[in-house]
PyMOL Python script that loads the backbone (N, CA, C, O; Angstrom):
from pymol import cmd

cmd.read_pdbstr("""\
ATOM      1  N   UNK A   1     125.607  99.213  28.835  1.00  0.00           N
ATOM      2  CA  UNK A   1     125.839  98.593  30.127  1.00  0.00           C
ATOM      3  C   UNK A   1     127.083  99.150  30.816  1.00  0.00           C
ATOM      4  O   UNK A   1     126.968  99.504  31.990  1.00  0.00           O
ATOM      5  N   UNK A   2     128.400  99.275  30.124  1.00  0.00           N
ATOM      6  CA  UNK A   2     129.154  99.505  30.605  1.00  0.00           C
ATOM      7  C   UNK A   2     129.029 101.565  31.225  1.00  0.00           C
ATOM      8  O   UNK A   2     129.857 102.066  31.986  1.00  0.00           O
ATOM      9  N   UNK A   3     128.318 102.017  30.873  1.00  0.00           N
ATOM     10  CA  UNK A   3     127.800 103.387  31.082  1.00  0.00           C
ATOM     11  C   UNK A   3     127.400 103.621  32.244  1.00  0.00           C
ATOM     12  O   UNK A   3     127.846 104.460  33.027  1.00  0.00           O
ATOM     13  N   UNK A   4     126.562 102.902  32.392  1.00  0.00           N
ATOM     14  CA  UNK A   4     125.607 102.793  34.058  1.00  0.00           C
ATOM     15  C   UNK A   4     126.504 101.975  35.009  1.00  0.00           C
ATOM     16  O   UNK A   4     126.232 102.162  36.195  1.00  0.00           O
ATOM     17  N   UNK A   5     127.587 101.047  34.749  1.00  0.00           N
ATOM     18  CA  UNK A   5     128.443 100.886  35.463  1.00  0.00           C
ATOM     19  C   UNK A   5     129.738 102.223  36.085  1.00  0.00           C
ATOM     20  O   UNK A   5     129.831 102.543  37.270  1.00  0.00           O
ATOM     21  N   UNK A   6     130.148 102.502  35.549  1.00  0.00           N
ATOM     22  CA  UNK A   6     130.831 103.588  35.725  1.00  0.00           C
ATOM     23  C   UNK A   6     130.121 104.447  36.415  1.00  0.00           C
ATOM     24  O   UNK A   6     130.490 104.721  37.556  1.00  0.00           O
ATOM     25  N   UNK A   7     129.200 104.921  35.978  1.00  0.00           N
ATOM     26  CA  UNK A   7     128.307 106.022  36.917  1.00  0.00           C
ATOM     27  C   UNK A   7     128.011 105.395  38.271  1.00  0.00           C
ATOM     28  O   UNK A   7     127.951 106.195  39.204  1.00  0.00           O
ATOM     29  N   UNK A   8     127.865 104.444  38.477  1.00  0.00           N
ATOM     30  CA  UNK A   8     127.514 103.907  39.966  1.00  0.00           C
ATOM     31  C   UNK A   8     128.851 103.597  40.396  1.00  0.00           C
ATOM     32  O   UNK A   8     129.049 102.965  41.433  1.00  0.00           O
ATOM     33  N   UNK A   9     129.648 103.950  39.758  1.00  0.00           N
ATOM     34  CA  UNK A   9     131.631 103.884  40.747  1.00  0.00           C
ATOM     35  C   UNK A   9     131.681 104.782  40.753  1.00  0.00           C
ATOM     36  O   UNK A   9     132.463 105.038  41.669  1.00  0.00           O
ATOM     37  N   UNK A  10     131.241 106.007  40.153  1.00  0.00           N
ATOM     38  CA  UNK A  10     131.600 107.495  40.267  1.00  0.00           C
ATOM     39  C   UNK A  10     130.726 107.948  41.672  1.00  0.00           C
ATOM     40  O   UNK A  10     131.175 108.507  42.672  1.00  0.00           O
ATOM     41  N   UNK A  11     129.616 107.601  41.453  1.00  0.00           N
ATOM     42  CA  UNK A  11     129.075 107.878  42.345  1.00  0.00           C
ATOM     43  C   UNK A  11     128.925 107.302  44.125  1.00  0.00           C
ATOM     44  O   UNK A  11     128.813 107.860  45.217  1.00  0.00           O
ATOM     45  N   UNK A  12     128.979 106.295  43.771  1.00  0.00           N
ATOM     46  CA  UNK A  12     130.005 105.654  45.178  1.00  0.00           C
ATOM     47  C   UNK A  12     131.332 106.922  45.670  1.00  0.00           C
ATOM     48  O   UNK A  12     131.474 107.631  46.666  1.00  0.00           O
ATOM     49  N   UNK A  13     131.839 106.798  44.858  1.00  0.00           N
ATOM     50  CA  UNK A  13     133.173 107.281  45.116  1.00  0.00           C
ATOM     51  C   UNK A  13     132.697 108.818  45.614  1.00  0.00           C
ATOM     52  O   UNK A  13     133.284 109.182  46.633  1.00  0.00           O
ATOM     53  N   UNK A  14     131.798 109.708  45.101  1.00  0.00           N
ATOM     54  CA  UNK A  14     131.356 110.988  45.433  1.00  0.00           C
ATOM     55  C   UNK A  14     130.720 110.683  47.365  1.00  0.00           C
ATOM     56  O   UNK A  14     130.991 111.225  48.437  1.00  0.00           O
ATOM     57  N   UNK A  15     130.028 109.824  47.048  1.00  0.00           N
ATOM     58  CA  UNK A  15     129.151 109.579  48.370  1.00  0.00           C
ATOM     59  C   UNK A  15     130.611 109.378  49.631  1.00  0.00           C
ATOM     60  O   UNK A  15     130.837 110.096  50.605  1.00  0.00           O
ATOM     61  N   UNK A  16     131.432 108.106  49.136  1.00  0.00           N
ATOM     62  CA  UNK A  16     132.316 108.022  50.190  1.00  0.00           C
ATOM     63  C   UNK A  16     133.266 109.158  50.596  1.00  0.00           C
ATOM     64  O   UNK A  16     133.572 109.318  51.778  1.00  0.00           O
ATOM     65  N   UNK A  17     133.712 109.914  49.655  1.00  0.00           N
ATOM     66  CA  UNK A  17     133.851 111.167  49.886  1.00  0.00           C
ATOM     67  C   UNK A  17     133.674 112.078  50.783  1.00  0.00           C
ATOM     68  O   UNK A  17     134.412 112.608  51.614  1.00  0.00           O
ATOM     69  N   UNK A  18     132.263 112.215  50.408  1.00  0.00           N
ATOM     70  CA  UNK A  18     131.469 112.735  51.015  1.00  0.00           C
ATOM     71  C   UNK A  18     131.193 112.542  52.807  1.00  0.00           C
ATOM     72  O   UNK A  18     131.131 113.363  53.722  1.00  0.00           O
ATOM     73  N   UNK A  19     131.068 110.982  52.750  1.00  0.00           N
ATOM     74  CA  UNK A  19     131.001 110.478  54.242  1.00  0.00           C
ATOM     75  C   UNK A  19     132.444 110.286  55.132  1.00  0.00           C
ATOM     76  O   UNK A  19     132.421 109.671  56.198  1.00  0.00           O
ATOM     77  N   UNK A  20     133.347 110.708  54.741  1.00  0.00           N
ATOM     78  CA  UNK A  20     134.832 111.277  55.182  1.00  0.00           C
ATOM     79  C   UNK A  20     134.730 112.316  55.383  1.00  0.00           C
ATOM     80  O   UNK A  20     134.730 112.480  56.603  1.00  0.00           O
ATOM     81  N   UNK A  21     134.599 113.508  54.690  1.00  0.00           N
ATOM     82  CA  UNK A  21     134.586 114.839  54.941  1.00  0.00           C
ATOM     83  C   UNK A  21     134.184 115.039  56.115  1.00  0.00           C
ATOM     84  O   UNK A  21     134.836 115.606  56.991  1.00  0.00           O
ATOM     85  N   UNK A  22     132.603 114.394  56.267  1.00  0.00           N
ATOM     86  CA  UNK A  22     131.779 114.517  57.121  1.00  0.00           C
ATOM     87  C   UNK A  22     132.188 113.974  58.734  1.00  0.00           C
ATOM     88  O   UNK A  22     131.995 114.599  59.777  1.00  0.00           O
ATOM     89  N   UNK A  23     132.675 112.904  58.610  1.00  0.00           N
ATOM     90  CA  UNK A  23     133.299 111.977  59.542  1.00  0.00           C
ATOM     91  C   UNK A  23     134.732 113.222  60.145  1.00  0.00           C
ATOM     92  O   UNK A  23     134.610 113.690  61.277  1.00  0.00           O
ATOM     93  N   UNK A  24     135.602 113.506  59.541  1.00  0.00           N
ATOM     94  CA  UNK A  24     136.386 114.490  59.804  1.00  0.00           C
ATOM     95  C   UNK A  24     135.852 115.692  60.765  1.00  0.00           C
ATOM     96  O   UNK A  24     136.262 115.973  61.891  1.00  0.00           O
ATOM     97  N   UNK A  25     134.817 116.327  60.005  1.00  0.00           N
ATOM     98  CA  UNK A  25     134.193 117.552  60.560  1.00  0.00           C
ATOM     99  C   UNK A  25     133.658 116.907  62.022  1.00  0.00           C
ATOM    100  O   UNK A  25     133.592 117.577  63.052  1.00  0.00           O
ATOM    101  N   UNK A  26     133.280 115.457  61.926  1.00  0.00           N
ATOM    102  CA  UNK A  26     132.850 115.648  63.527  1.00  0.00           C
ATOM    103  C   UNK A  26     133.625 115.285  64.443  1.00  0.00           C
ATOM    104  O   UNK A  26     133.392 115.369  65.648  1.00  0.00           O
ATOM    105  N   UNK A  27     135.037 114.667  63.699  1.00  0.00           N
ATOM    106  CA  UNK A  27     136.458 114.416  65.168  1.00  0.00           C
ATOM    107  C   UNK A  27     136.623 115.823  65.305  1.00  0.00           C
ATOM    108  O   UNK A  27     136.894 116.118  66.469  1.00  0.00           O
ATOM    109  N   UNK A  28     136.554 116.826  64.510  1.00  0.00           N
ATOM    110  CA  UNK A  28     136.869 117.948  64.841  1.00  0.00           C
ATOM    111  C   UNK A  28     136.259 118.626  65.894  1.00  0.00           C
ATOM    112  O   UNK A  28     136.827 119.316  66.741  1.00  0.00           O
ATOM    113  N   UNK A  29     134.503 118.278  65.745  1.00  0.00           N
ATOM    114  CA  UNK A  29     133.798 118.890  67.018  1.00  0.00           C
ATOM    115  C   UNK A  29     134.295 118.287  67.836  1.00  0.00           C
ATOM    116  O   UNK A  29     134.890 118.817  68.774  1.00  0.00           O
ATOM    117  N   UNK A  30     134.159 116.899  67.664  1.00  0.00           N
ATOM    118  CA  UNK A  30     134.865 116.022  69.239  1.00  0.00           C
ATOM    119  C   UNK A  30     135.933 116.483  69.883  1.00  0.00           C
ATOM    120  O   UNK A  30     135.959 116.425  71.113  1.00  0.00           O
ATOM    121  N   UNK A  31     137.034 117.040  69.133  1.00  0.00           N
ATOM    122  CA  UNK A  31     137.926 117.329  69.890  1.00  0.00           C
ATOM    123  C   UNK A  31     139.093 118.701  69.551  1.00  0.00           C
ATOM    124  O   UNK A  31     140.263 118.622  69.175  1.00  0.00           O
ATOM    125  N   UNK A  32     138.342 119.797  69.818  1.00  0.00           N
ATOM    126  CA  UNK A  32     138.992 121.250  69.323  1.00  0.00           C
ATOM    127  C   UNK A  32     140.273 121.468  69.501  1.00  0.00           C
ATOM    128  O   UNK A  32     140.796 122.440  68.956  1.00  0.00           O
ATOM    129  N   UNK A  33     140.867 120.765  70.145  1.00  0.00           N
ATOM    130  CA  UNK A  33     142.272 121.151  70.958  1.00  0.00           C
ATOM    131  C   UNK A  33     143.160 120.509  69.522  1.00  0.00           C
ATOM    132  O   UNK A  33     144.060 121.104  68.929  1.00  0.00           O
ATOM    133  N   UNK A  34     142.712 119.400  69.253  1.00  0.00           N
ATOM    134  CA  UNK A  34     143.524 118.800  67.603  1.00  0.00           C
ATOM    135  C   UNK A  34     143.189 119.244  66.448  1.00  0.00           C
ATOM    136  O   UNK A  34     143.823 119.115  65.401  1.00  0.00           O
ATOM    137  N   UNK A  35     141.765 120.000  66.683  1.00  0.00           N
ATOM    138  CA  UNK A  35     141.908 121.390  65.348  1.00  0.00           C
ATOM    139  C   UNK A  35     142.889 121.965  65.535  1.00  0.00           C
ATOM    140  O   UNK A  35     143.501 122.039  66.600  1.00  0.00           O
ATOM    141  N   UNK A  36     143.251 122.607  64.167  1.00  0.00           N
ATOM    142  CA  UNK A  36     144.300 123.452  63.717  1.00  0.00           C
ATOM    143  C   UNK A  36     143.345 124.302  63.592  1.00  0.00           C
ATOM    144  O   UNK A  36     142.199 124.207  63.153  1.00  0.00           O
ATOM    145  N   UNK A  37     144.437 125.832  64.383  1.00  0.00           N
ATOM    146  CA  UNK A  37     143.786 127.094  64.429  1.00  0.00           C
ATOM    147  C   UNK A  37     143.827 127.737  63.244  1.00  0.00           C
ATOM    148  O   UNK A  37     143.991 127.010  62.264  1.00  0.00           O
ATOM    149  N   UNK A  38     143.725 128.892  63.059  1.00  0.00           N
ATOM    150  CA  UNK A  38     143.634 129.310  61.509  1.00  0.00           C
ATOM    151  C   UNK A  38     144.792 129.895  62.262  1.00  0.00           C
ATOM    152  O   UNK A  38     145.074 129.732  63.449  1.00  0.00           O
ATOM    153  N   UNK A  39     145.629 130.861  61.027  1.00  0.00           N
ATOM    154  CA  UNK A  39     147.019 131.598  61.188  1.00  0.00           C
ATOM    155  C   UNK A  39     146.285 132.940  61.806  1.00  0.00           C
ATOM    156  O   UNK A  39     145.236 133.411  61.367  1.00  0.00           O
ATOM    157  N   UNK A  40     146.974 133.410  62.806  1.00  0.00           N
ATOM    158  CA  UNK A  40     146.525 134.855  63.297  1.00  0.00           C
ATOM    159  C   UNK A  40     145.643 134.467  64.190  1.00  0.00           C
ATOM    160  O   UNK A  40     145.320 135.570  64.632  1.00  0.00           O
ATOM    161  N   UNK A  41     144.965 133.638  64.828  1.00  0.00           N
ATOM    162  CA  UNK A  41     144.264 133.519  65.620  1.00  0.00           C
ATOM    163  C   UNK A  41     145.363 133.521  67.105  1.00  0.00           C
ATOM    164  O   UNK A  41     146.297 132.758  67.356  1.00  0.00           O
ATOM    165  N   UNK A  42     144.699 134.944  68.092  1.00  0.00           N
ATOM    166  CA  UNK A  42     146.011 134.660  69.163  1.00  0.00           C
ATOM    167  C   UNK A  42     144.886 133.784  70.431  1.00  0.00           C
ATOM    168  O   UNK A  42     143.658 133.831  70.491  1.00  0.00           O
ATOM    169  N   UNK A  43     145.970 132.947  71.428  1.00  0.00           N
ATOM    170  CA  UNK A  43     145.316 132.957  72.473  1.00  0.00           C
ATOM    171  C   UNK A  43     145.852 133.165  73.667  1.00  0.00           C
ATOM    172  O   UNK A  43     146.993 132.768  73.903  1.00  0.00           O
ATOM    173  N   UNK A  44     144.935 133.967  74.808  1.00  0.00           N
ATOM    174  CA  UNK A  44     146.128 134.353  76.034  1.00  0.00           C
ATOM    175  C   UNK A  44     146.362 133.332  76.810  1.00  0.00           C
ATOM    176  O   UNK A  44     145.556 132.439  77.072  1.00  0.00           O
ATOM    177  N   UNK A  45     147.465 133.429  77.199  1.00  0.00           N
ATOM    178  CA  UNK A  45     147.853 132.763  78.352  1.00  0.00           C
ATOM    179  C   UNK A  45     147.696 133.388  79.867  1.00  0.00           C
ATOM    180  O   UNK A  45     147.522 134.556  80.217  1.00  0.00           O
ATOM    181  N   UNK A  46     147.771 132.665  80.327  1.00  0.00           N
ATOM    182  CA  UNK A  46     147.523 132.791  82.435  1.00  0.00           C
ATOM    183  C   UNK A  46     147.674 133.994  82.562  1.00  0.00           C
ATOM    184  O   UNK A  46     146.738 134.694  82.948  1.00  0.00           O
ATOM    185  N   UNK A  47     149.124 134.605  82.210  1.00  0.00           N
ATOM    186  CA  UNK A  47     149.616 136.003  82.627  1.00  0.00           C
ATOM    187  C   UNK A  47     148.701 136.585  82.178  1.00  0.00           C
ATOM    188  O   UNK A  47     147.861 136.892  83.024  1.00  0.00           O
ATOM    189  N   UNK A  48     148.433 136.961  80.901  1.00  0.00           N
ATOM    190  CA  UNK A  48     147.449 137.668  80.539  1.00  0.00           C
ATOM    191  C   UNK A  48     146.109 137.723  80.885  1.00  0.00           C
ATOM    192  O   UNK A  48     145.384 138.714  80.968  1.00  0.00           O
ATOM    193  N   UNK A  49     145.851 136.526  81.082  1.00  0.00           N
ATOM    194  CA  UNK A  49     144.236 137.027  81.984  1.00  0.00           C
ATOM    195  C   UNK A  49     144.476 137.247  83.041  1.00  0.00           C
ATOM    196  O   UNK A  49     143.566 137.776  83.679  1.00  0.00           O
ATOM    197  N   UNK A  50     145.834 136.958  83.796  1.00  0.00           N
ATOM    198  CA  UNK A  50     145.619 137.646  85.618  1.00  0.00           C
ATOM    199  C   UNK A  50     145.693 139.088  85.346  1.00  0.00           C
ATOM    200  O   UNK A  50     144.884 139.805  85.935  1.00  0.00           O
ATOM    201  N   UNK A  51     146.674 139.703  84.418  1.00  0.00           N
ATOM    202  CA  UNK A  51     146.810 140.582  83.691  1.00  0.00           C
ATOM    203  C   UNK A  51     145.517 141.833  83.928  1.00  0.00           C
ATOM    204  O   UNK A  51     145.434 142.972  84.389  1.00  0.00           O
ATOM    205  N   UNK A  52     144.388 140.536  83.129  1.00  0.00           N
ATOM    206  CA  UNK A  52     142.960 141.152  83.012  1.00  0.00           C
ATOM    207  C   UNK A  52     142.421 141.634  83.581  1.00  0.00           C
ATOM    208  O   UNK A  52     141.849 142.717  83.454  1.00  0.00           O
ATOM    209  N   UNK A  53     142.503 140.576  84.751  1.00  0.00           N
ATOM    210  CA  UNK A  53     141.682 140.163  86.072  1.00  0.00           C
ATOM    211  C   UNK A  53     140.574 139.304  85.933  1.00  0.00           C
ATOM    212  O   UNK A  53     139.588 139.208  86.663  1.00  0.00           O
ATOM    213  N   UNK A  54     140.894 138.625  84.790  1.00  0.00           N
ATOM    214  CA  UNK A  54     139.841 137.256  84.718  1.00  0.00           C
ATOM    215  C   UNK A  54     140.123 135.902  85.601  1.00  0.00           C
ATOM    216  O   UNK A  54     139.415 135.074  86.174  1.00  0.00           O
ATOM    217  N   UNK A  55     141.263 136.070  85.446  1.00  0.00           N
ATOM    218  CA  UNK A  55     141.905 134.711  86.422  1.00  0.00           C
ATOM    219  C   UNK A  55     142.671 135.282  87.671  1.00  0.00           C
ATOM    220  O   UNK A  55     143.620 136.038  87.466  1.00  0.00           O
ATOM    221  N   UNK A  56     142.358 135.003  88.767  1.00  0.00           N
ATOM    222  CA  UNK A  56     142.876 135.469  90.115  1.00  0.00           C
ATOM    223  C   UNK A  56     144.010 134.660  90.973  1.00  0.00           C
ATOM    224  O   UNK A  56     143.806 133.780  91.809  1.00  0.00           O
ATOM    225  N   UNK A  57     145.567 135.332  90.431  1.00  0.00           N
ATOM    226  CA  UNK A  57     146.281 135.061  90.812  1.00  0.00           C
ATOM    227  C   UNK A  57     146.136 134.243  92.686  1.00  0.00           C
ATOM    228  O   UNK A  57     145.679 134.834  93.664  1.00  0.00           O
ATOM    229  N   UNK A  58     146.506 133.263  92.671  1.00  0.00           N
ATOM    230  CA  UNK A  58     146.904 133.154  94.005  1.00  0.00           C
ATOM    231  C   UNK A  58     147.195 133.704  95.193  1.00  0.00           C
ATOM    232  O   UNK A  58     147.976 134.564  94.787  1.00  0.00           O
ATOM    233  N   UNK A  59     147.158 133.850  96.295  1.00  0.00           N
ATOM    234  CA  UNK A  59     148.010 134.830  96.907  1.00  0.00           C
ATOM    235  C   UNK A  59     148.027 134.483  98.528  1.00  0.00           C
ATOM    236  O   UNK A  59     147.148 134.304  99.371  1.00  0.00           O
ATOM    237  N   UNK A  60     149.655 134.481  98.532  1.00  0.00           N
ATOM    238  CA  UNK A  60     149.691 133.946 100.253  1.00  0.00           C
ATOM    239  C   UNK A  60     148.771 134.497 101.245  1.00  0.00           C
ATOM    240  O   UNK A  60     148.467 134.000 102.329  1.00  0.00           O
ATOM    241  N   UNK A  61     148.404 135.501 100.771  1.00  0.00           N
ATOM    242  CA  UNK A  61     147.586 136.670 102.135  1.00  0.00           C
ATOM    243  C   UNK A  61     146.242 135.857 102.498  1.00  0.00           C
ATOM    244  O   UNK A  61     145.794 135.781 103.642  1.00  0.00           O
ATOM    245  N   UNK A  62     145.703 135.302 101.440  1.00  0.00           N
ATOM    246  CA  UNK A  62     144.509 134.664 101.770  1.00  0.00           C
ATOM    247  C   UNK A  62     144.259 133.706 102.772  1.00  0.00           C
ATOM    248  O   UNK A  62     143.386 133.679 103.640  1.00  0.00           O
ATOM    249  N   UNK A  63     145.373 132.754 102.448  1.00  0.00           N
ATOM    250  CA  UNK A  63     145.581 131.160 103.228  1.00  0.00           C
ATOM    251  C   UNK A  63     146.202 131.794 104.528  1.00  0.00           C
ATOM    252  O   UNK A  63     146.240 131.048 105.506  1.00  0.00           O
ATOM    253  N   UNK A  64     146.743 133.202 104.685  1.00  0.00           N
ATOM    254  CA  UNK A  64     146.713 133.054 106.422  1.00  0.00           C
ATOM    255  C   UNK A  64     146.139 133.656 107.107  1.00  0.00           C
ATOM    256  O   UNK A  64     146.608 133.938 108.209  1.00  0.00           O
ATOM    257  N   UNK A  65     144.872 134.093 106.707  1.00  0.00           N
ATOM    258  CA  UNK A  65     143.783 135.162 106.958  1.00  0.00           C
ATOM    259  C   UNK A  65     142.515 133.982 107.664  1.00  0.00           C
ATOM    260  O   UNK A  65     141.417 134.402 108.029  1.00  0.00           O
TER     261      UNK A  65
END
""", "prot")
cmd.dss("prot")
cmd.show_as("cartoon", "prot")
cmd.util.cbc("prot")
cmd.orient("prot")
């Protein structure tokens, strides 16, 4: 008796585990910005994509045209 007790606390305990991990992994989809990046991962900033020419600086000439 006491055998099959234990195994059903072990196994609880694997499952809840389990349903944390899981629970974790999906605040993570929910919200990427509070993932932690891996090390070496770069990301550009503004300058660098106007840089690019992905992001289009502002520019007085427009607004008095």
């Amino acid at each position: 008796m006491a055998r099959s007790s234990r195994m059903s606390v072990q196994k609880r305990l694997r499952e809840r585990k389990k349903a944390e991990k899981a629970e974790l992994k999906r605040e993570t989809r929910r919200q990427p910005d509070n993932a932690e990046r891996e090390p070496g991962t770069q990301v550009a900033g503004r300058d660098d994509l106007e840089g690019y020419g992905v992001v289009v600086a502002p520019s007085d000439d427009r607004e008095e045209a």
